[in-house]
C-alpha positions, -999 to 999 in steps of 0.1 A, spaced: -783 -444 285 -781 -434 322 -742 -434 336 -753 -465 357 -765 -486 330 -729 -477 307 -705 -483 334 -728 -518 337 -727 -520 296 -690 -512 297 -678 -540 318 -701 -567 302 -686 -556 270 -653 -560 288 -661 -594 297 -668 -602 261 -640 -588 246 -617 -611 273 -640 -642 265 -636 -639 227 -597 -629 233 -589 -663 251 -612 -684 225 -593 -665 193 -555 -675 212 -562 -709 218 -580 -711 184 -546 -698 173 -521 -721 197 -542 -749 180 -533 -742 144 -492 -734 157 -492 -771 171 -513 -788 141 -488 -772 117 -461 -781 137 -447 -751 145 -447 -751 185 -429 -773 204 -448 -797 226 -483 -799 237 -509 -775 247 -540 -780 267 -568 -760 254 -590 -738 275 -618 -730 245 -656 -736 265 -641 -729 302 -640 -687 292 -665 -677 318 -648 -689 348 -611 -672 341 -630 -635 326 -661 -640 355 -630 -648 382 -605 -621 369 -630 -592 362 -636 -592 399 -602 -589 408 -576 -561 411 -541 -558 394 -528 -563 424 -546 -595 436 -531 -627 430 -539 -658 406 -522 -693 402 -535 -712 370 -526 -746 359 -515 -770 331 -544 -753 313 -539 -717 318 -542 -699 286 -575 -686 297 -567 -675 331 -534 -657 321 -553 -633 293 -583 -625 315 -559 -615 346 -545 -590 316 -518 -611 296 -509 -591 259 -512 -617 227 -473 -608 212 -454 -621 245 -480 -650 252 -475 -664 219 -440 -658 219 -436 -676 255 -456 -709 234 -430 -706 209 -403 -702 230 -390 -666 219 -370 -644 245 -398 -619 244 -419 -645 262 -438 -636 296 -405 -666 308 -383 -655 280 -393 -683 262 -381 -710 289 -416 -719 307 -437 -723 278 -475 -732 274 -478 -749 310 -455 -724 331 -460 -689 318 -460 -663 346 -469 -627 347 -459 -612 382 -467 -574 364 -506 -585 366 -508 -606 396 -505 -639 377 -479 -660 399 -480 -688 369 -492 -714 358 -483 -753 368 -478 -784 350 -486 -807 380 -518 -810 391 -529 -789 419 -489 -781 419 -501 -746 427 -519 -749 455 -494 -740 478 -478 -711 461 -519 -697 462 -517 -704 500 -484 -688 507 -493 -656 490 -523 -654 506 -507 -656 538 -483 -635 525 -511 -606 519 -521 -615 557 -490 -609 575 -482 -576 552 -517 -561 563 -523 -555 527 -560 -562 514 -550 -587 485 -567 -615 477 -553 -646 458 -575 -672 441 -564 -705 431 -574 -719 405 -574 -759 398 -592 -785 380 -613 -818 392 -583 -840 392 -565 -816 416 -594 -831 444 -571 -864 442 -535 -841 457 -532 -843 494 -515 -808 484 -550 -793 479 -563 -807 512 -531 -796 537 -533 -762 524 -571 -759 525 -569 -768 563 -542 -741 570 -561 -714 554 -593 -725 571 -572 -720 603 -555 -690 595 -585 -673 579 -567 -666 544 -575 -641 520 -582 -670 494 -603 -682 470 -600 -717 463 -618 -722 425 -621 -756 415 -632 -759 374 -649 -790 374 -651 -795 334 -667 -833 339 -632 -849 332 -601 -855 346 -575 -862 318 -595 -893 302 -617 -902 331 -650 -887 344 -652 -870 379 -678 -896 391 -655 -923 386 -625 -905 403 -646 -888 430 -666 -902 459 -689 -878 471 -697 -843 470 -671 -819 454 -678 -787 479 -682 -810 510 -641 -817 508 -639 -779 518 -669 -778 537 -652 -806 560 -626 -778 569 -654 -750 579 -650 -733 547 -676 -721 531 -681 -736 496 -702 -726 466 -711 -737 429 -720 -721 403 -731 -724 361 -695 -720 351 -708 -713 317 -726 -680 333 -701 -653 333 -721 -629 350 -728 -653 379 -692 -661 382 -683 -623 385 -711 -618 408 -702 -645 432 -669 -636 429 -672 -600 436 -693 -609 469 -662 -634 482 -634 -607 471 -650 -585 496 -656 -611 524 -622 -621 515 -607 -583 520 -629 -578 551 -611 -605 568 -637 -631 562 -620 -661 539 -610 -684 527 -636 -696 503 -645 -732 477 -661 -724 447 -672 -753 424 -675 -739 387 -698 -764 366 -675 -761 330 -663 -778 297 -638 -781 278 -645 -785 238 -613 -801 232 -594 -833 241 -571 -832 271 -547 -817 252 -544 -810 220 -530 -842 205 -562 -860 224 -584 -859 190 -603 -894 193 -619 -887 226 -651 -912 216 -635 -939 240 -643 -914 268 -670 -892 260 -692 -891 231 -695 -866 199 -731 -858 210 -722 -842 246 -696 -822 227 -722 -811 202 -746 -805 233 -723 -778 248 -707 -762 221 -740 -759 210 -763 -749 238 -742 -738 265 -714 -718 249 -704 -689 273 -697 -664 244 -727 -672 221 -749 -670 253 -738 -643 264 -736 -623 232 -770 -633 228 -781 -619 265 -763 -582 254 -783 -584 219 -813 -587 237 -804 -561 269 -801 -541 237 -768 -529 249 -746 -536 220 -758 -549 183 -754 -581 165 -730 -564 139 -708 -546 169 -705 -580 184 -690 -591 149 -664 -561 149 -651 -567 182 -645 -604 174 -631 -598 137 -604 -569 152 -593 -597 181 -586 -623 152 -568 -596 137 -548 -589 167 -542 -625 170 -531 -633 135 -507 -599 140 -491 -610 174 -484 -648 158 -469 -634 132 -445 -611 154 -439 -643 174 -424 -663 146 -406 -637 134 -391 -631 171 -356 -642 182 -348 -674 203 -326 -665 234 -288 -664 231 -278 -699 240 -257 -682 265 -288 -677 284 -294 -717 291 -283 -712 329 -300 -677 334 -329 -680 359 -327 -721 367 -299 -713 395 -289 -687 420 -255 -677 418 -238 -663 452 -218 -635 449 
C-alpha cells in the first residue's frame, strides 16, 4: 500500500471507529434509561453518525464545537472518553460536569467542545461569540455550530447569523435536518428553503447527504480552510435521521412517521453499514476486521458503564460548587 493510500485508509478507518463508538454509547444510554438506571431522559443520536465524525474529523483540538439537546454524537467524535461520559449521564463526580449537567449539558472545554444545550438553538450564540472570540485573538480557530431543524424557528439563530455575516466569522453554522422537529415534520414547520435563511444574509450555504461521511468531511475540510483564511462564515444543510423517537421515552412514533420510513433508512441508508461496505470493497480493511473493531468498542462500552455505576455521586457539599460565583 503506498504511504498516500494508508494515511487515506487510516483516517477512514478512524471515521469508522468514531461512527460505531457513538452508535455502541447511545445503544448503551438506551439500555441505562429502559432499566431505569439513569435519571431523566436522553435523546438519541443513533443514524445522524456521519454528520458529528464527517464534521469533527475535519477539525482540530483546538477548534470549537457547540452541540445540542442531542449531543452524544458530537461530544465523542470531537474526542469525548466512554468512563466520564457515562458517568456525566449517571450523574457521577467523574463526569465531563461532575455529574451536575448530565445527558443535555455535558461539556468538554479540554477537546474544544463548549457543550451541549437543552434549548433549542440555545447555543447559537455561545458558537458566535467564540468565533468572534478566535477573530479578535488573531488565532486561526474555527467554531462550528451545530443545531437541528427546529432551531430554524429561534430568532437566536437568525441575529447571530447576521452578525457573523457582517463580521466575517470563523464559523460554521451546521444545521442537521433529520426530517423532524420533536413530533412534527420540517415541511410543516418550515416555509421555504432551508439554506436560503442563510443565503438571505450573504452567507454562503450548502447541503449535503448527511448519511455520507466522507462527503461531510470533505466539505467540511474545504470551509475549515476558507473559514481559517479569513473567508467565513458558512450554512451547511446536512440531509440526516434519527432511528429513534424524540427522545428515548418517544416509542410509539406511528402518529408521526411510519414503521416503513424507519425500516427504509435503517435499512438502506445507514452511515456505518454503508460505509463499512465502501472500505470492504476499496479493499482497505476486511469484513472480519470491521467485526473486531466493533466487538472491542462494545467491550469498551460495557467496561466504562460498569465503572460508571460503580462510581461515586458528589459530596452533597458540592450542591453550590459551580452554579454561583463567590467574591472574595
Amino acid at each position: 500500500m503506498s504511504p498516500a493510500k494508508k494515511k487515506n485508509s487510516d483516517a477512514y478507518l478512524r471515521m469508522y471507529r468514531q461512527m460505531a463508538r457513538i452508535r455502541a454509547f447511545e445503544d448503551n444510554a438506551n439500555q441505562l434509561y429502559l432499566s431505569a438506571k439513569m435519571p431523566g431522559l436522553t435523546h438519541m443520536y443513533s443514524g445522524q453518525e456521519a454528520v458529528a465524525v464527517g464534521i469533527c474529523e475535519a477539525l482540530q483540538t483546538t477548534d470549537h464545537i457547540t452541540s445540542t439537546h442531542r449531543g452524544h454524537g458530537h461530544c465523542v467524535a470531537k474526542g469525548a472518553e466512554f468512563k466520564p461520559m457515562f458517568c456525566e449521564l449517571l450523574g457521577k463526580e467523574e463526569g465531563y460536569c461532575r455529574g451536575k449537567g448530565g445527558s443535555m449539558h455535558i461539556a468538554d472545554q479540554t477537546n474544544g467542545n463548549l457543550g451541549a444545550n437543552a434549548i433549542v438553538g440555545g447555543s447559537a450564540g455561545i458558537a458566535t461569540g467564540a468565533a468572534l472570540s478566535a477573530r479578535q485573538l488573531g488565532t486561526d480557530a474555527v467554531t462550528v455550530c451545530f443545531f437541528g431543524d427546529g432551531a430554524l424557528g429561534q430568532g437566536v439563530l437568525y441575529e447571530v447569523m447576521n452578525m457573523a455575516a457582517l463580521w466575517k466569522l470563523p464559523i460554521i453554522y451546521a444545521c442537521e435536518n433529520n426530517l423532524y422537529g420533536e413530533y412534527t415534520k420540517v415541511e410543516e414547520m418550515a416555509a421555504g428553503a432551508l439554506c436560503a435563511r442563510a443565503q438571505a444574509f450573504g452567507i454562503d450555504a450548502f447541503e449535503v447527504d448527511g448519511q455520507d461521511v466522507l462527503a461531510v468531511n470533505k466539505l467540511t475540510q474545504d470551509l475549515v480552510a476558507k473559514c481559517r483564511a479569513g473567508q467565513g462564515p458558512f450554512f451547511v444543510q446536512l440531509n440526516t435521521y434519527r432511528y429513534h423517537g424524540h427522545h428515548v421515552g418517544d416509542i410509539n412514533r406511528t402518529y408521526y412517521r411510519s414503521k416503513e420510513e424507519e425500516a427504509d433508512w435503517r435499512d438502506n441508508r445507514d452511515p456505518i453499514t454503508n460505509f463499512g461496505a465502501w472500505l470492504t470493497q476499496e479493499k482497505l480493511v476486511s469484513p472480519d476486521e470491521l467485526d473486531a473493531i466493533r466487538d472491542e468498542i462494545a467491550k469498551d462500552a460495557k467496561a466504562a458503564v460498569d465503572y460508571a455505576l460503580a462510581a461515586p455521586y458528589p459530596a452533597i457539599s458540592e450542591v453550590d460548587m459551580h452554579v454561583y460565583a463567590h467574591s472574595a
